[in-house]
C-alpha positions in Angstrom: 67.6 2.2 -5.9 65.3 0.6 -8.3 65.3 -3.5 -8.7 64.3 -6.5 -11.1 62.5 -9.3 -10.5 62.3 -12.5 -12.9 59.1 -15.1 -13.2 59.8 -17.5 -15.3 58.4 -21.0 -17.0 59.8 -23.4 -19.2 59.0 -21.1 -22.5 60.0 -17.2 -21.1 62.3 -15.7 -18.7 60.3 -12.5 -17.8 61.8 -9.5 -15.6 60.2 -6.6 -14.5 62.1 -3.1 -12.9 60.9 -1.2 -9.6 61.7 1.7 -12.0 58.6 2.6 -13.6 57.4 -1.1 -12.9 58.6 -1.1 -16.4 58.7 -4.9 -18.2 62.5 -5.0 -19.7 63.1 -8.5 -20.7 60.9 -11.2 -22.1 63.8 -14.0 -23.4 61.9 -16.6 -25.2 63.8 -19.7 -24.7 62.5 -22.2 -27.1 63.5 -19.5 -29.9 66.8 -18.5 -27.9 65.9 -14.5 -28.6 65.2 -11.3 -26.3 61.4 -10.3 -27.3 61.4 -6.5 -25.8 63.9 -3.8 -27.5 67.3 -3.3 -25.3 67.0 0.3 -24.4 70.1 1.4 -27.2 70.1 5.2 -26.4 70.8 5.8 -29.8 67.6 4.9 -30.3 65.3 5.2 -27.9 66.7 4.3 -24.0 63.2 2.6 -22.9 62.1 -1.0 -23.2 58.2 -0.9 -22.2 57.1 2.0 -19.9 53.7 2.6 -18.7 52.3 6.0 -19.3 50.2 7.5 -16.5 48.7 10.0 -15.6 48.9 11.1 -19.8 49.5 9.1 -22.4 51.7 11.8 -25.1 52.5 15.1 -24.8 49.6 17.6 -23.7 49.5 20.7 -26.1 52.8 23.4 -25.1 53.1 21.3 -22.2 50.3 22.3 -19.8 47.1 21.2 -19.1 44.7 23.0 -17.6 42.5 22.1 -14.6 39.8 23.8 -12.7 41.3 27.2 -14.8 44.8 26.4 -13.6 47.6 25.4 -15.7 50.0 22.7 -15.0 53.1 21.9 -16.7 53.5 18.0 -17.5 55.9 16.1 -20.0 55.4 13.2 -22.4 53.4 10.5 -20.9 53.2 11.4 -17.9 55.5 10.5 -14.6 55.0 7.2 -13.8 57.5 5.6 -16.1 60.6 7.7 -14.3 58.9 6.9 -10.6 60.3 4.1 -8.3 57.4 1.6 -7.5 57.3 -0.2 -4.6 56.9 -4.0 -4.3 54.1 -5.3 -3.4 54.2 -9.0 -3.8 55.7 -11.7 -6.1 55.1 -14.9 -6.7 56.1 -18.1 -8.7 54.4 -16.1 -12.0 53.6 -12.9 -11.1 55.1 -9.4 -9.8 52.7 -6.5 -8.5 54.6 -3.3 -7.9 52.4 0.0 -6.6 52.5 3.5 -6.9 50.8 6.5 -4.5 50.3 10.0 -5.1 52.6 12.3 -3.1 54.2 15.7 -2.6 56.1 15.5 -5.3 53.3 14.1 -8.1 51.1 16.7 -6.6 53.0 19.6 -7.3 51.7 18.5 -10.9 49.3 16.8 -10.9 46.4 17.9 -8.1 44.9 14.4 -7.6 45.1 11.3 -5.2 45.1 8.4 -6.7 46.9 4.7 -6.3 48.5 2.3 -8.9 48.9 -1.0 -9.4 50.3 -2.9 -12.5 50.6 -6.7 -12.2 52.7 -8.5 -14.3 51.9 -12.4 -15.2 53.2 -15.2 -16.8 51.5 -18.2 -18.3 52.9 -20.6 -20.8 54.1 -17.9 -23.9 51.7 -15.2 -22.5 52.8 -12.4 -20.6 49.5 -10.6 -19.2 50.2 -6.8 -17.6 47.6 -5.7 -15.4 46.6 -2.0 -14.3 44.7 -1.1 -11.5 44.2 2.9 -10.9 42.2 3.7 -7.7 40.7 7.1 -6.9 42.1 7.5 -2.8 40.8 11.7 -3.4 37.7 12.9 -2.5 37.4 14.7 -5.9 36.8 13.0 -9.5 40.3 11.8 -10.9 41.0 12.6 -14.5 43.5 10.5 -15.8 44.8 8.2 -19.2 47.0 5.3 -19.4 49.0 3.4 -21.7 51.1 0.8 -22.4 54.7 1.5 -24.3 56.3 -1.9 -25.3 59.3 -2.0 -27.7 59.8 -5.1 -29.6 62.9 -6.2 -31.5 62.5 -7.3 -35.0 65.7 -7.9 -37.7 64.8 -5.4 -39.8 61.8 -2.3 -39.4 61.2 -2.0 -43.7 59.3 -5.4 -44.4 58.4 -6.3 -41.0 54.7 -7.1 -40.7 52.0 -5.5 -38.8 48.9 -8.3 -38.8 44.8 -7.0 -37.9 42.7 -10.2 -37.8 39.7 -9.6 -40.3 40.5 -5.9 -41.6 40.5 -4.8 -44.4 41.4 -1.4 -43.8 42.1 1.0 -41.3 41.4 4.6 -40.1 44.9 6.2 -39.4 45.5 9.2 -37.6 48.9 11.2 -37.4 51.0 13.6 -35.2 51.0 17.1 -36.7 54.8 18.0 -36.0 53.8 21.7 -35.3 51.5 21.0 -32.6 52.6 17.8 -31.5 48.8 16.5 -31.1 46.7 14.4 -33.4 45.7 15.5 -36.8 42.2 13.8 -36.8 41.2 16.5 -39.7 43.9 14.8 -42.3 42.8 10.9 -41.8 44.5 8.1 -43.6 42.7 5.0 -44.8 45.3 2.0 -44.7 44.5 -0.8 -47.0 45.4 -4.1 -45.5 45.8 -7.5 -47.4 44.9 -9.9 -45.7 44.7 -8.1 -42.8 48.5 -7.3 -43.4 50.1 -4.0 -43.7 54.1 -4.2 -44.3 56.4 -1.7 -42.5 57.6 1.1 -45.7 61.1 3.1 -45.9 58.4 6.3 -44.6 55.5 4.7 -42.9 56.8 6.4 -39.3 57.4 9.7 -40.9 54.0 11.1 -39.4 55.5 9.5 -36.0 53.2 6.9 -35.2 50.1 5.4 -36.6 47.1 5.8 -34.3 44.2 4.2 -34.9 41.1 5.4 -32.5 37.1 4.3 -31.7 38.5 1.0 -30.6 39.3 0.0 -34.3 42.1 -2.5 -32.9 41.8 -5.2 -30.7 44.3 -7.2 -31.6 47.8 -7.0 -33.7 50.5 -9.4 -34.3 54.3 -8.2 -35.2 56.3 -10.5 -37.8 59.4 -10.6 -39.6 59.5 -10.4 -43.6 59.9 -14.0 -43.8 56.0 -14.3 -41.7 57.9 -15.4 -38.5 55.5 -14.5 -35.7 57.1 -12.7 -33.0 54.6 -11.4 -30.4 50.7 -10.7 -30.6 49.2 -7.7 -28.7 45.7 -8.7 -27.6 44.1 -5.5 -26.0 40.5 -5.9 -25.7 39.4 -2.8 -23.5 42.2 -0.4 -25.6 40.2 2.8 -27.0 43.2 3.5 -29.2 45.9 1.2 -30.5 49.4 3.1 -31.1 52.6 2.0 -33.7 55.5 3.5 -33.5 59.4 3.5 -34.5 61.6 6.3 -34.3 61.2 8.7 -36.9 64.2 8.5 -39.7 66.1 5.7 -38.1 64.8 2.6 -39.2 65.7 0.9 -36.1 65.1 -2.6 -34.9 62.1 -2.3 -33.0 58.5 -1.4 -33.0 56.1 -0.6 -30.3 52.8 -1.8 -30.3 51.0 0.3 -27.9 47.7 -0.2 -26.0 46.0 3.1 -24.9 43.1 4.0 -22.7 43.0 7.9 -23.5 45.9 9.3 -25.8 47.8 12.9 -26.5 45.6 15.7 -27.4 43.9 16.6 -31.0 46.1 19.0 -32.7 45.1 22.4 -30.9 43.5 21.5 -27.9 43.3 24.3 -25.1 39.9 23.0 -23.2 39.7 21.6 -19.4 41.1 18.2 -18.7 37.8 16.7 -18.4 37.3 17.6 -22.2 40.4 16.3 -23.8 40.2 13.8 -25.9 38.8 9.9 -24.2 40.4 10.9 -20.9 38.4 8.7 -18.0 37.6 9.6 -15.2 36.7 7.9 -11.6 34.9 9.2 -8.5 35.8 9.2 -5.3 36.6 5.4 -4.0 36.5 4.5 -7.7 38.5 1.4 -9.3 39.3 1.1 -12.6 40.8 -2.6 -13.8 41.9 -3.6 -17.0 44.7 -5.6 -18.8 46.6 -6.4 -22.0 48.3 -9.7 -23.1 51.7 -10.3 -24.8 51.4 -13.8 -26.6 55.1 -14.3 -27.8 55.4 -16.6 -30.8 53.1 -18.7 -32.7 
């Protein structure tokens, strides 16, 4: 049966799920409002999961490795896994997850992983650790997922430091994989792009090659409501759902992503997947600044 576990500070109230190790509340207290979307089914009935071992859908639904296909859904199967904890503290949670039977069946790798969860002042920091416990080379992606609640999606505003514009990349709704042949150039002022009526028609905006490091979320009246600060992300993903104009937007850290548009090759040719050798750790984090 999963659980949640709270850190907090004088500024944010932070809890955190054994289900998916998924963060599902950040309250900010000195601006008396819930930072992460509620999980409305209606909507979309997540708050922030992490996506591992894929991030996206994989083209039909398989993969194939080694010559074998594999069937695998949208982002993996980490966010729908119970994590065990592994230890708390006065501002941190670390819960863990280990290949078994079941992820096996799937997905033909050993592996371990660990996601941290920290709190410092109005920064929320989320850690990921993925360890290679095989004796083969793991193939693998990861991602973050976070929702973010916002007054109204048209007008909200989307902030890149120093940019002036952006390469944009869509889903192509027949294959469900990226159209990087059909690139969009977004022109920023000020480094500020404002949400449109249609800007998620094309599902969400990716933007590869490391182009973002960093993006802050406002309302139309230039509150600031969280920045995403993610250093080591190869691609930086935006989404709301598609026709609803719902309260929310996800700003979305990824290391690897969904497949180009077409895609039939091995694993270890899709698109940035990373690998790790037997015994390997990979380490990296993102940070969730909330407010000015």
């Amino acid at each position: 049966m999963s659980q949640v576990h709270i850190i907090e500070n004088s500024r944010l109230r932070v809890t955190v799920s054994s289900h998916g190790a998924e963060l599902c509340s950040i309250y900010d207290k000195k601006a008396e409002r819930e930072v992460i979307w509620n999980a409305d089914p209606s909507c979309w009935n997540r708050h922030a999961p992490v996506l591992f071992p894929f991030v996206g859908k994989v083209t039909e639904g398989f993969y194939t490795y080694e010559g074998q296909k594999y069937p695998m859904g949208q982002h993996g199967f980490a966010r729908d896994r119970e994590f065990v904890l592994a230890e708390t503290g006065e501002s941190f949670i670390r819960h863990c997850l280990s290949s078994d039977e079941e992820s096996r069946r799937v997905y033909p790798f050993d592996f371990q992983l660990e996601i941290v969860h920290k709190l410092n002042e109005n920064c929320v920091t989320v850690e990921w650790k993925v360890i290679n416990s095989g004796n083969k080379t793991l193939y693998y992606s990861i991602g973050g997922h976070p929702g973010f609640c916002v007054k109204q999606n048209v007008g909200s505003r989307l902030v890149f430091p120093g940019q002036k514009t952006l390469q944009r990349a869509a889903i192509d709704p027949k294959t469900a994989g990226v159209d990087v042949e059909h690139l969009e150039t977004l022109q920023l002022k000020d480094g500020v792009y404002v949400v449109e009526e249609h800007t998620f028609d094309r599902d969400a905006l990716i933007f590869d090659h490391g182009q973002v490091k960093e993006v802050s979320l406002e309302e139309a009246d230039k509150t600031r409501l969280v920045t995403l600060r993610c250093p080591d992300a190869l691609s930086v993903g935006i989404w709301s759902p598609v026709g609803k104009q719902a309260p929310f937007i996800c700003l979305e850290p990824w290391i690897g992503r969904c497949d180009n548009s077409g895609f039939r090759g091995e694993l270890r040719e899709k698109f940035d997947v990373q690998s790790l050798e037997s015994g390997g750790v990979f380490q990296t984090a993102y940070d969730l600044v909330i407010g000015a």
